[in-house]
LUMTORMAR-724424 format. One record per atom (N, C-alpha, C): x, y, z. Coordinates in steps of 0.2 Angstrom, whole numbers, plus 5000, padded with zeros to 4 digits. Example, Ala and Ser with C-alpha at 12.3 -4.5 7.8 and 13.67 -1.06 7.14 Angstrom:
<pts>
506649725039
506249785039
506649845039
506449895035
506849955036
506450005039
</pts>
This chain:
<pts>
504650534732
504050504735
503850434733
503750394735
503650324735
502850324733
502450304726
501750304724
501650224725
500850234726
500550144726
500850104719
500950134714
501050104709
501750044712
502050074715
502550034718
502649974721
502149954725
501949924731
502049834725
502449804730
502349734726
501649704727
501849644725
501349594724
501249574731
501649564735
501449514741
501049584746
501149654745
501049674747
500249684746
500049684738
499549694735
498949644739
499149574737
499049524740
498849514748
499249564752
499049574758
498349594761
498349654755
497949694757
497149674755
497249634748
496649624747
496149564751
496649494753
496949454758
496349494765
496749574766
496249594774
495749624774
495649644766
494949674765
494349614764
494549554761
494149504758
494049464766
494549464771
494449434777
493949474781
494149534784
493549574787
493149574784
492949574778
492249564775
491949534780
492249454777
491849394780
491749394788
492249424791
492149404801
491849464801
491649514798
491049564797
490349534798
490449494792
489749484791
489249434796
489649404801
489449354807
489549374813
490149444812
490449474820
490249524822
489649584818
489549634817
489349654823
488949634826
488949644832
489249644838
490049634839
490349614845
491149634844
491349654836
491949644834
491949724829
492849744831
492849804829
493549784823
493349824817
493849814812
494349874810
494649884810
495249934804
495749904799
495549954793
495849934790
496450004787
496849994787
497350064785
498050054781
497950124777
498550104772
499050174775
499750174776
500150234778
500750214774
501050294772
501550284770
501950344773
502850344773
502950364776
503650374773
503850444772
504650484769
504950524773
505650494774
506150534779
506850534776
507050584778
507950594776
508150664779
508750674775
509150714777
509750724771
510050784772
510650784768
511150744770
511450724767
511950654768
511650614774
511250604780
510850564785
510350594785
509750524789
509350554792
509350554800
509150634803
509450644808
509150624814
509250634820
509250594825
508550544828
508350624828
507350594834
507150594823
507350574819
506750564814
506850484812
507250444817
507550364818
507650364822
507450374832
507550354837
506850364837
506950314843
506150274848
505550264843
505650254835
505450224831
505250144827
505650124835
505650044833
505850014830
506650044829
506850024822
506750014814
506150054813
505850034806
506150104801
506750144804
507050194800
507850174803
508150204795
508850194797
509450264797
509950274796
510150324794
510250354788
510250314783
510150344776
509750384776
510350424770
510050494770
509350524764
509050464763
508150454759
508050374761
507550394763
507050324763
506450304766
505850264763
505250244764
504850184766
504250204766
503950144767
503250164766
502950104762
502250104759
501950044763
501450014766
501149984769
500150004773
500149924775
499449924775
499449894783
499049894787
498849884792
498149854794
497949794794
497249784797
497149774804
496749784807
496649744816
496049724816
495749674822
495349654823
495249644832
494749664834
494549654841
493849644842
493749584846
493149544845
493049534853
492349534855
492449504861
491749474860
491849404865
491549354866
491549324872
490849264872
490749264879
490549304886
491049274891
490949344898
491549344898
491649404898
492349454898
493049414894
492849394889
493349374883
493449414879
493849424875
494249444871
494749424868
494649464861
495349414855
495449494853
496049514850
496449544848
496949524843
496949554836
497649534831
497649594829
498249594826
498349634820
499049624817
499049644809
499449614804
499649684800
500349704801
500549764798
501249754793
501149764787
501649744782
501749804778
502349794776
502649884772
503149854767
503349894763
503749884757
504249944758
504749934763
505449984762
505949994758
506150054757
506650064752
507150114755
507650104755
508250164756
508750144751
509250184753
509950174750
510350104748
510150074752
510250004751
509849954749
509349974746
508949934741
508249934745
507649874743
507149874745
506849824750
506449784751
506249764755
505449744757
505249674758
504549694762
504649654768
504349704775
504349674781
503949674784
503849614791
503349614795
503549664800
503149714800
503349784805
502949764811
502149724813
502049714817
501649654817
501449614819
500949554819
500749514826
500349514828
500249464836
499649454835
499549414840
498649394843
498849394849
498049404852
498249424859
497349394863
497349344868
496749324873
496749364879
496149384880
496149414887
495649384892
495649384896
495049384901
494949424907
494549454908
494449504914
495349554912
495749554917
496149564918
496749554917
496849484913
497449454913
497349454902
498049424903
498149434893
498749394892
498649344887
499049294884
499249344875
499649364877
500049394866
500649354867
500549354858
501149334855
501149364847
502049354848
501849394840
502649434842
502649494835
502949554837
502549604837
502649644844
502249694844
502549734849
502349834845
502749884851
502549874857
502949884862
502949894870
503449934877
503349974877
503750014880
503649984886
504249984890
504149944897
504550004900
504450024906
504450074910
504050144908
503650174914
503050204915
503550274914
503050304908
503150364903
502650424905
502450454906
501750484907
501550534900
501950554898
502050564889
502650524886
502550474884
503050434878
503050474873
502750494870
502850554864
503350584864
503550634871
504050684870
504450654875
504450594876
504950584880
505650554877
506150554881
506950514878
506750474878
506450434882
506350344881
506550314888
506350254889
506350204896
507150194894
507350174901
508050154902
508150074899
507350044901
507449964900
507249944893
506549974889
506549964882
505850014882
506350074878
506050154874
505750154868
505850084863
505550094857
505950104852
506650094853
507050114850
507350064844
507150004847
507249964840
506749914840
506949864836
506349824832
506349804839
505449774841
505149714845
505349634842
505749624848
505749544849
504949524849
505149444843
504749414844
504449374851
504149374854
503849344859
503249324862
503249264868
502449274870
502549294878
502049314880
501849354886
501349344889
501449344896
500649334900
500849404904
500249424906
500149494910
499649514914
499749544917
499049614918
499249674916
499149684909
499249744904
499149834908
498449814914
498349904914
498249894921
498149944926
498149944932
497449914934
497649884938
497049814941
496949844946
496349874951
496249864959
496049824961
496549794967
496749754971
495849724976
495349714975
494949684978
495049694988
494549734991
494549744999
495349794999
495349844996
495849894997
495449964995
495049964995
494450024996
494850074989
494750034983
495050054977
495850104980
496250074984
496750134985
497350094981
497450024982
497949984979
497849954972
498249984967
498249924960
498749914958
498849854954
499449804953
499349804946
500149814942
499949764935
500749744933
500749684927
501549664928
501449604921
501949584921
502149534917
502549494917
502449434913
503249404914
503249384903
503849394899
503649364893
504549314892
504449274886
504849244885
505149254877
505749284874
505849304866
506449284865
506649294857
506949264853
507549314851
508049334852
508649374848
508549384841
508449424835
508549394829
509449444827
509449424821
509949454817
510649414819
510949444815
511949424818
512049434824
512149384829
512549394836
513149334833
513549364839
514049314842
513949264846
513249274850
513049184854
512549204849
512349134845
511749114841
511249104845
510549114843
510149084848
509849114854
510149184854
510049214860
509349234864
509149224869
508549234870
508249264872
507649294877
507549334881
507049324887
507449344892
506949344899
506849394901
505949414901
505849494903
505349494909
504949524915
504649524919
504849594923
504049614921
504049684927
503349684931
503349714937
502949724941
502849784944
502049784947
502149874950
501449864953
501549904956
500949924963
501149994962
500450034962
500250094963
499650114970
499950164974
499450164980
499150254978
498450264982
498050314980
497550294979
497050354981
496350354979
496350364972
495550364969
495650354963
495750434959
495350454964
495550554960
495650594963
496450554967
496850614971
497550584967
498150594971
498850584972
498950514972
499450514969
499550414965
500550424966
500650374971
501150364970
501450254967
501750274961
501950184958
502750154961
502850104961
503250094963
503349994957
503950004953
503949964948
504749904948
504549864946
505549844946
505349804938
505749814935
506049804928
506449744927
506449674925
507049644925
507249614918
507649634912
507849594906
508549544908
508249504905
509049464903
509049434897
509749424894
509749384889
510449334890
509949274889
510249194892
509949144887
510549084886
510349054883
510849054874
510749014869
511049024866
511648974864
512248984861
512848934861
513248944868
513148984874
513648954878
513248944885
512548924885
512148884890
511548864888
511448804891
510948764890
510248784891
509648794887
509048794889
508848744894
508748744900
508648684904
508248734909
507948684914
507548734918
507848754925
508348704926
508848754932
509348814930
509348794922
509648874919
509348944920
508648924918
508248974919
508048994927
508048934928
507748964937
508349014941
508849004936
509449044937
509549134937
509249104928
508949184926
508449224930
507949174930
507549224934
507549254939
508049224944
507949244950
508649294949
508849314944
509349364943
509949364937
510049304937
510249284931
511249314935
511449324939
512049354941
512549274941
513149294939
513649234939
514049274944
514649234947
515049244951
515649314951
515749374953
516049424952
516649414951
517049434946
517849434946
518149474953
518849484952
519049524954
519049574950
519149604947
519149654944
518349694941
517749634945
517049664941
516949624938
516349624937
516049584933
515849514932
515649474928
515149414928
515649384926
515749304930
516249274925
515949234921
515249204923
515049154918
514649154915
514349124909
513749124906
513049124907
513049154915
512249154917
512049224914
512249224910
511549284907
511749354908
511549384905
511549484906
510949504907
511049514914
510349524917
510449634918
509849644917
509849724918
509149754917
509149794922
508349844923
508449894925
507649924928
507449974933
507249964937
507149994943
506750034946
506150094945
505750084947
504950134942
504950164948
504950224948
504550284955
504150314952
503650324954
503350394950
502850414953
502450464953
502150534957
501750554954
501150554953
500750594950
500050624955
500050684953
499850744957
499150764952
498650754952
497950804949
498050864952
498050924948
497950974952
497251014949
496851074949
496451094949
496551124941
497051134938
497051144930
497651114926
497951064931
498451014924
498650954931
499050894930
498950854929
499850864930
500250844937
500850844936
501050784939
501550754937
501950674934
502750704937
502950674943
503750664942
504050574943
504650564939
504650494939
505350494939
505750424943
506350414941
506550354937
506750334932
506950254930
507850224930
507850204939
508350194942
508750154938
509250154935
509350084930
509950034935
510049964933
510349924938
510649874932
511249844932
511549764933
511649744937
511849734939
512249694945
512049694952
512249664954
511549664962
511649724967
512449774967
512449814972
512249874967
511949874962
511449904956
510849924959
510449854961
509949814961
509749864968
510149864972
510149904979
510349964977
510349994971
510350074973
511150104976
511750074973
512450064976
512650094969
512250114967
512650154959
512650214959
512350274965
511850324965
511250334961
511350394955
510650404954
510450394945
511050364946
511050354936
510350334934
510250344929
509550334926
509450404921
508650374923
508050444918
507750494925
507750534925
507350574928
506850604925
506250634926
505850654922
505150714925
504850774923
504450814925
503850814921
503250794919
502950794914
502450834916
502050884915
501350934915
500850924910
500450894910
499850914906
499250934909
499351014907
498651074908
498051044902
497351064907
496851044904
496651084900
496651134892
496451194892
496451164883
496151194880
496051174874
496051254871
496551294871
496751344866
497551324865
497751374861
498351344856
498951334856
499051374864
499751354866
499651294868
500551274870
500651174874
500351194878
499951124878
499551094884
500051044889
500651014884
500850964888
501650974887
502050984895
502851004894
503250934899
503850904895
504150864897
504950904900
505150884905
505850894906
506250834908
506650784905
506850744908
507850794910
508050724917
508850714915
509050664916
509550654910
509650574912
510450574912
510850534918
511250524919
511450464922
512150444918
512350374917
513150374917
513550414921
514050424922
514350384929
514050384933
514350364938
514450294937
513950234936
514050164936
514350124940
514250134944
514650104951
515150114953
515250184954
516050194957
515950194964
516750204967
516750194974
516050214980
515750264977
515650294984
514850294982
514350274987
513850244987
513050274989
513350314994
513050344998
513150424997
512550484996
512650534997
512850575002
512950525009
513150555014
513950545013
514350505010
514950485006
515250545005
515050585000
515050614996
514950694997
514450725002
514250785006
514850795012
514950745017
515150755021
516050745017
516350785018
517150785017
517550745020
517350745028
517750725031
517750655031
516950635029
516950575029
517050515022
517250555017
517650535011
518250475012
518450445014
519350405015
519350365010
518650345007
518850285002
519250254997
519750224994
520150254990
519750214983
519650254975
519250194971
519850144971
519350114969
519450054967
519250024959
519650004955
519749994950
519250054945
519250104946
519050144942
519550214942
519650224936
520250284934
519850364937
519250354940
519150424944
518850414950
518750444954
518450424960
517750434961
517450454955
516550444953
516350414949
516850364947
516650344941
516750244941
516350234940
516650144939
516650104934
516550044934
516550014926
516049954925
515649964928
514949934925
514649924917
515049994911
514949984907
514349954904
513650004907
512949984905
512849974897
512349914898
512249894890
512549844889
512949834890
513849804887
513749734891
514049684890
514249654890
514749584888
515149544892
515949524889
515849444884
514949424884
514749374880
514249374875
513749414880
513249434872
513449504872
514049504869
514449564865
514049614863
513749624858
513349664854
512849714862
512749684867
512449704871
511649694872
511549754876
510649774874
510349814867
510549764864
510449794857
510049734852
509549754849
509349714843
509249724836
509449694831
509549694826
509749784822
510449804828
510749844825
510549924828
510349904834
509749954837
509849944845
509950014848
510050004856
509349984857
509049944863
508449934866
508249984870
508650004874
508450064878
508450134877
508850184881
509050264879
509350234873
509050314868
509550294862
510150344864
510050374868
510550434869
511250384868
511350314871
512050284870
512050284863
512750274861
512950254855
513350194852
513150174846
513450094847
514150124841
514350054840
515050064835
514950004831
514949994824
515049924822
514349914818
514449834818
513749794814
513749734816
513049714815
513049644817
513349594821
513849544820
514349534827
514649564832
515049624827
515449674828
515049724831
514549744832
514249814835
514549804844
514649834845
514949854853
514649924856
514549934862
514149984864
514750044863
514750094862
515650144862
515350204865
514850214869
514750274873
513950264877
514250284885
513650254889
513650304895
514150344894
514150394901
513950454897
513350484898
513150534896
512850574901
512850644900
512450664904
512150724900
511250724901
511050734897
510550794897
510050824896
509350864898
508950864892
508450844891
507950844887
507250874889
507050924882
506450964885
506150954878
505250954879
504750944875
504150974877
503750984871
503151034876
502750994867
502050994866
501550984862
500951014864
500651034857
499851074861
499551044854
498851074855
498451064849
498151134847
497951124840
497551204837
496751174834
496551184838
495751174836
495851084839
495251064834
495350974836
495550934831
495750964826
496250934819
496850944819
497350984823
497851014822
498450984830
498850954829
499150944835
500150934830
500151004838
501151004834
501550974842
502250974839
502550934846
503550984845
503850994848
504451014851
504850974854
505550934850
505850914857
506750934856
506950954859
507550954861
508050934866
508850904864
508850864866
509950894868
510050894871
510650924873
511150864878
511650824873
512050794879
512750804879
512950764884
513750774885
513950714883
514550674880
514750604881
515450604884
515350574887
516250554892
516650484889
517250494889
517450434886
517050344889
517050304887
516750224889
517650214892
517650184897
517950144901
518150084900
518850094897
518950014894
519449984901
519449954906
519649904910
519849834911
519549824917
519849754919
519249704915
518649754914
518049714911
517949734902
518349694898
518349714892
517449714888
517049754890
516649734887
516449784881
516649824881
516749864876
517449894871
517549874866
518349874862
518549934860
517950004861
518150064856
517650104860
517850184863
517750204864
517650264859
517050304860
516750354856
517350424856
517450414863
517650494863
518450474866
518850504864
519450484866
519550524875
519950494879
520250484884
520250554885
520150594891
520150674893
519950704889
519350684884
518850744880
518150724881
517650784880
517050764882
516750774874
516250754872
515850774866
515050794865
514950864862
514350894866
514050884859
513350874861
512750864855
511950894856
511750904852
511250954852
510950894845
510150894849
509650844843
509150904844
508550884838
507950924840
507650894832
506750884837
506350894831
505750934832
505450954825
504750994827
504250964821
503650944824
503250894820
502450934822
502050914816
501350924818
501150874814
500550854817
499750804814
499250814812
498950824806
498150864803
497850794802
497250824805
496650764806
496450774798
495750724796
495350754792
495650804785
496150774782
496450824778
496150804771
495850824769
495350804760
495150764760
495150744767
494650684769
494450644774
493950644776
493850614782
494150574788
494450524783
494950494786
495650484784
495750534782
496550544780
496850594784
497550564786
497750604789
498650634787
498850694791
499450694788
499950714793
500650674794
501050694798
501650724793
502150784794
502650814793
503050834799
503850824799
504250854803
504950874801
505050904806
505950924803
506350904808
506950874806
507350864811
508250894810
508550904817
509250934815
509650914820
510250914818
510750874821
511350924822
511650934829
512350984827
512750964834
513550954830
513750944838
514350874836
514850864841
515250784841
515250744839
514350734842
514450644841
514250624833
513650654830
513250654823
513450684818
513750704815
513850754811
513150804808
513350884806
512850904807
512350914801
511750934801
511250864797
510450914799
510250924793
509450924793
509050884790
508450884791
508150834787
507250844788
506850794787
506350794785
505850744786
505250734787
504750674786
504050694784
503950664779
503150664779
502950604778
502250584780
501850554783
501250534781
500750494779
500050514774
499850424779
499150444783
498950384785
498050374784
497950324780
497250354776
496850284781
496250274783
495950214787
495650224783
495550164779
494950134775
494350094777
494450094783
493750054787
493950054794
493450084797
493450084805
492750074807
492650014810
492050004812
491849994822
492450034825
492650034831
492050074834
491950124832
491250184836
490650144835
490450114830
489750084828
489550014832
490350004834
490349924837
490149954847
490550004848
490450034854
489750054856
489550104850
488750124852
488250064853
488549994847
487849944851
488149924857
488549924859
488649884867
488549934870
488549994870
488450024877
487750024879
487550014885
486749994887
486650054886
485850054886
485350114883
484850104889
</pts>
């Protein structure tokens, strides 16, 4: 267990730094501006690792060593001023330790402007991109789940769903575009990022809502192309180079890759049901739905009922096996007779070589500082320059359910069951190592069970515990553990609320 005695000096410094600062923007903001201030620490392992969901869609901030923590403070600040202004920061530092020593880092930090609708942030800060209806219990967005550290970047957006003005509250929009920075060891230095999503959702306000979203990442720039603005106008509008014969991009316009957002949600008379798909794409006959159905699938329920059993059940499934193979169409593939096609350059006749995640110049892939961006379901291989994606055809089922016990007590379930199929090394070397060797499959089994107590011997103290366990192929097999302690030392959010709300 990691004690405050521990905590360095810069760490000390921090905090006294955010105690001594809210004081002061206290004492002239009191009226208009809301503060926290919070200390959380947090212990997790396992026998020889720690096991899977107790270091995925955690952003990175745990690793696989089998003990390790983090002691840290958090303060925030949300002021509004003017008409319809607003300011937003916040400053989140930790003092980590595992098996490989120690560490103090910036776990999160931004500022952020808004006006009405619209929002200028920058910083590092968590963002899930692709529409979750429980992120909690879900596997993760295909385009970025949480699963490793936040690019530093700045962003303009419409953060929440906006109505569309003269559409009788039926149509809302919201979307982004941001601009970020690679960190760590790659093999193109300097690697950047260009991200931009959009969405429209149609429906009354309390009936049936169907969204409809497109996802786009790339990363461009770097030692093997110029930041110029016809480079970018490049990127943005796809970032695609010219196709080999054999697949894939020949040149250094970028690694471009997304989703597609569908999703459905249904109010019913005692719970609240969500179906959603997260189409994933590279390539432009991707882009058009010429991959089949690879992606996230997903069913989510949340019942209105506050007794003890789940109130809220996820089922996704996610499948990424196909990747472009020959045959494109459903009707391909149902109808027998109308089958002739022969593959082409893929060793099965479902299967192609798009090799998602991967690619043949920012090698390392869709990964940051040693961390896949999207599904963690994939697997890397390596470090630093050397990581390569080594397993991306999975197919997978994931279930999750969470309820509450009174209004202090909230527990959660997930389990997690994949298959992996060898990675396809071809005409497009984009990855140099396969997981699973040639005609074998590898089967995995993940699971955690976690609960959260409000108000634990103290009003604002709270406490998180879970178990995690691993068995099967890919992981070796592995129990483990976390506990959690997050105490708020100042919250002046309610007090800030009740004066603004009119009387």
């Amino acid at each position: 267990m990691i004690s405050v005695k521990r905590m360095t000096r810069l760490t000390q410094h921090t905090l006294i730094a955010l105690v001594a600062g809210i004081s002061l923007w206290g004492a002239g903001l009191a009226e208009v501006a809301a503060f926290e201030l919070t200390l959380h620490q947090t212990t997790t392992g396992g026998i020889d690792r720690t096991p899977f969901w107790l270091q995925s869609n955690r952003w990175g901030l745990y690793t696989d060593s089998p003990i390790q923590g983090s002691l840290g403070v958090e303060g925030s600040l949300d002021y509004d001023f003017g008409r319809n202004w607003n300011v937003e920061a916040l400053l989140d530092v930790d003092r980590f330790m595992d098996d490989e020593g120690t560490d103090v880092r910036l776990r999160y930090g931004y500022g952020a402007l808004s006006w009405r609708a619209f929002e200028i942030k920058g910083g590092t800060f968590p963002q899930i991109i692709g529409i979750l209806p429980e992120p909690e219990l879900s596997s993760g967005s295909m385009s970025v789940s949480g699963n490793a550290r936040p690019l530093p970047m700045v962003q303009f957006s419409i953060p929440d769903w906006t109505v569309i003005p003269y559409t009788n509250d039926t149509l809302e929009i919201m979307g982004g575009i941001a601009h970020g920075w690679f960190l760590g060891d790659r093999p193109v230095n300097d690697t950047l990022l260009h991200q931009k999503w959009g969405y429209a959702r149609f429906g009354a306000r309390d009936g049936s809502k169907i969204h409809v979203g497109l996802v786009h990442n790339a990363q461009w720039g770097g030692d093997v192309q110029d930041v110029t603005l016809a480079n970018y106008r490049t990127i943005f509008l796809g970032g695609m180079g010219p196709e080999q014969d054999g697949g894939g991009q020949a040149g250094p316009e970028g690694n471009s890759l997304g989703i597609w957002d569908i999703g459905l949600e249904m109010p019913l008379e005692r719970a609240t049901v969500s179906f959603y798909h997260h189409h994933y794409w590279e390539l432009k006959h991707s882009l058009r739905w010429n991959n089949a159905f690879d992606g996230v699938r997903g069913l989510a329920v949340d019942f209105r009922h506050d007794r003890w059993w789940p109130d809220t059940f996820v089922i996704e499934s996610i499948f990424t096996k196909y990747q472009g193979g020959p045959y494109h169409f459903l009707s391909q593939i149902l109808d027998d007779a109308g089958i002739t096609q022969e593959p082409v350059n893929s060793p099965t006749p479902n299967e192609g070589l798009q090799n998602y995640y991967s690619h043949h110049i920012y090698r390392p892939g869709w990964t940051h500082q040693g961390r896949i961006i999207g599904t963690p379901l994939f697997v890397t291989h390596g470090e630093g320059e050397n990581m390569r994606i080594a397993s991306n055809r999975v197919n997978s089922w994931h279930y999750a359910f969470s309820g509450d016990v009174g209004d202090r007590y909230r527990y959660s379930l997930k389990v997690t069951q994949a298959t992996h199929s060898p990675t396809i090394i071809g005409a497009r070397v984009y990855a140099p190592v396969s997981l699973v060797p040639e005609g074998e499959r590898y089967h995995q089994w993940t699971m955690y069970a976690g609960a959260e107590i409000d108000r634990i011997f103290a009003e604002n103290l709270a406490l998180t515990f879970g178990f995690g366990a691993d068995f099967g192929d890919v992981y070796r097999d592995v129990v483990g553990f976390e506990l959690g302690l997050r105490w708020k030392l100042l919250d002046t959010t309610a007090a800030r609320d009740e004066r603004l709300t009119p009387r």
